[in-house]
N, C-alpha and C positions, 0 to 999 in steps of 0.2 A: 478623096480625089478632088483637086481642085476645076471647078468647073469653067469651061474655055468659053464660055459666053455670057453676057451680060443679062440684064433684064428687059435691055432694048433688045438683045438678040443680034448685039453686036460679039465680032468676037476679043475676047481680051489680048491685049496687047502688053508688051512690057510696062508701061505707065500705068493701066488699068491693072494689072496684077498689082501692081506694090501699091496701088488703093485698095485693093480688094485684103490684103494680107494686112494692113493696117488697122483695117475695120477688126478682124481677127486678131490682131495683137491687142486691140483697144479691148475687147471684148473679152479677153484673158483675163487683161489687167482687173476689170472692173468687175468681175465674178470673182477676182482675189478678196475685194473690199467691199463689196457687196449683194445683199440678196438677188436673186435672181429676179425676183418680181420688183423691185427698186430698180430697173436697168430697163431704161426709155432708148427709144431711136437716136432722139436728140442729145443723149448722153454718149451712147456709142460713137455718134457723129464727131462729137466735139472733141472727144480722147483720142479719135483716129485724127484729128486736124482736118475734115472735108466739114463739106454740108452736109444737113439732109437729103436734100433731091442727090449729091454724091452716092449717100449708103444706098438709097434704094434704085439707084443704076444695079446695085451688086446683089439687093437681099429687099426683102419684100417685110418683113418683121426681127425681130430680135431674135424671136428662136432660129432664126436660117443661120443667122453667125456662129451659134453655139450647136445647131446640127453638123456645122463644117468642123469646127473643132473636135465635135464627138467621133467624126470620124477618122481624123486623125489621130487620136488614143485607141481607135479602133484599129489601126495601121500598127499599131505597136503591140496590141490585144495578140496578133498572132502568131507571134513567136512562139506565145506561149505553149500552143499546142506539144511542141517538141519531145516536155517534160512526162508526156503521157505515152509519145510514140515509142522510146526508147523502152525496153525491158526493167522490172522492177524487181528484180531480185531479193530476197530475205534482209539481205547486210546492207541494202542499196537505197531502199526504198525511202528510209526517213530522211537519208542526204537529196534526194531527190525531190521530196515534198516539199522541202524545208528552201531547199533553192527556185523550187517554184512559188512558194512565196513568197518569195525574197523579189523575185523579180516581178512580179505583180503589184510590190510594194513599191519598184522601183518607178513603175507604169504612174500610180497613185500619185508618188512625188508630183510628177512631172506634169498629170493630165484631172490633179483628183477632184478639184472645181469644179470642172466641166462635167465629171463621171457624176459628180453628187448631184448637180443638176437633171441628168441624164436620168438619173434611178428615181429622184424627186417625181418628173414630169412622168417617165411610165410607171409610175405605182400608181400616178393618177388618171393613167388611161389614155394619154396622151400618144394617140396611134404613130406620129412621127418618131416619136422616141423610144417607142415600145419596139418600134421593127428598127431603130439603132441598134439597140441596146441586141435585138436577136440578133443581128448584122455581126454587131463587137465579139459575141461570145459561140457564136457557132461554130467555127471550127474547134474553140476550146472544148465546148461540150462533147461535139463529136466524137472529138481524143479523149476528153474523158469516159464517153461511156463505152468506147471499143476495149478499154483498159480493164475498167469495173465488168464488163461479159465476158470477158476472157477469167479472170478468178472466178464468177460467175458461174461460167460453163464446169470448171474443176470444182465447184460442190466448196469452195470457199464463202460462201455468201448462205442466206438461209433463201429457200426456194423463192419465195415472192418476193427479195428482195429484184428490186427496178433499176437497171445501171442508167438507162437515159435518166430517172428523176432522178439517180444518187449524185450524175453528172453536173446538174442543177443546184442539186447542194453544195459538192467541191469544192465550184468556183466560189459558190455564193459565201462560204467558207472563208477562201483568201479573200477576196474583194472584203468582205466585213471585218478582215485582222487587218489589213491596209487601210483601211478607213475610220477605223478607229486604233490606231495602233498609238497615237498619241494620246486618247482618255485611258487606253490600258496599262500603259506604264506608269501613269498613279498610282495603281494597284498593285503591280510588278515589274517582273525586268524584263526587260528587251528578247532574251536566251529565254526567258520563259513563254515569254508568249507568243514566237515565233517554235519555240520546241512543241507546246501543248497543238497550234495548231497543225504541223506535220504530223503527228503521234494521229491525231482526228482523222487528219485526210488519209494518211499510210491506210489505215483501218478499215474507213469507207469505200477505199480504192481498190485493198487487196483481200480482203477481209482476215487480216493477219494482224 
C-alpha cells in the first residue's frame, strides 16, 4: 500500500506520488542489473532523475524502496490462496497444483528480483523482511494448511504428520520451482518440472 505521507509528514500529492513511484521504478530497474548490496541512495536517486535530499523526502534507506515493492508482489501473493479454497478431488488435484504453480511462476516473472532480495534479507534475520515475507505468504499458508487438515482429519496423512509445517513446505515448493525454473531446464523440460512438482505438492496436500 502506498503511503499518503512524506518523511516531512507532508501529505503526498499528485507530483509527490510520481516521485515517489519513480524512486520505485528506479529501484526495480537497478535490482534487474544488480546486486542488492551494490545499490547506494545516490544511485537509486540518479535512475529516478531527483536528488538525494528528493529520495529521502520519500524513504529513509534503500531497503524502504524494496520493502514497498515487496509489498506489492505481496498484493499479487494473494490470489493465490484461491487454489487451496476450492475442493481437491482424485482427477482434479494435479490440474489444480500444477496451475497453482503456474501462476506463482507468473508472480516470479513479474516481482522475482525483489522476492529474491526478500528471501536473501530474511534468511539473514532481517526483522523487516522476515515479517514481509510472513505478510506475503499468510493467507497462502492459511489456505494451505486448512487443505492439508482436512485429508489430515480423514486418516490421509500419517498421524504426526503437521499441515501448518507441510503448508510451509508447499509454498516453499512452488516458490523454489519459480525461482529456479530457469537453471532447471538445463536439466529437463519445462512439462517436466512443472508436472514433478504438482505430483510433490498433490501428495503433500492430499496425501494421495
Amino acid at each position: 500500500m502506498a503511503d499518503t505521507t512524506n518523511k516531512l509528514g507532508h501529505k503526498i500529492g499528485a507530483r509527490g506520488g510520481r516521485t515517489r513511484q519513480a524512486i520505485l521504478d528506479a529501484t526495480q530497474r537497478l535490482l534487474n542489473e544488480r546486486h542488492y548490496g551494490e545499490i547506494r541512495v545516490a544511485d537509486l536517486a540518479s535512475a529516478a532523475g531527483v536528488s538525494p535530499s528528493n529520495f529521502y523526502t520519500y524513504f529513509k534507506a534503500v531497503e524502504e524502496p524494496v520493502l514497498a515493492l515487496c509489498e506489492v508482489a505481496a498484493a499479487d501473493f494473494q490470489g493465490l490462496a484461491a487454489h487451496f479454497q476450492a475442493d481437491w478431488p482424485g482427477d482434479k488435484a494435479f490440474v489444480i497444483a500444477r496451475a497453482f504453480i503456474l501462476d506463482v511462476m507468473a508472480i516470479w516473472r513479474s516481482h522475482g528480483q525483489v522476492l529474491r532480495v526478500e528471501h536473501m534479507l530474511a534468511d539473514n534475520g532481517d526483522a523487516a523482511f522476515v515479517e514481509s515475507r510472513v505478510r506475503r505468504l499468510r493467507r497462502l499458508h492459511l489456505s494451505i494448511e486448512r487443505r492439508v487438515a482436512q485429508a489430515h482429519a480423514s486418516g490421509l496423512h500419517p498421524k504426526d504428520y503437521n499441515p501448518r509445517l507441510a503448508s510451509y513446505q508447499i509454498a516453499s515448493i512452488a516458490e523454489s520451482t519459480a525461482a529456479s525454473f530457469d537453471l532447471l531446464r538445463r536439466a529437463d523440460t519445462p512439462e517436466a518440472i512443472l508436472d514433478t512438482a504438482a505430483i510433490i505438492i498433490v501428495k503433500l496436500t492430499t496425501g494421495r
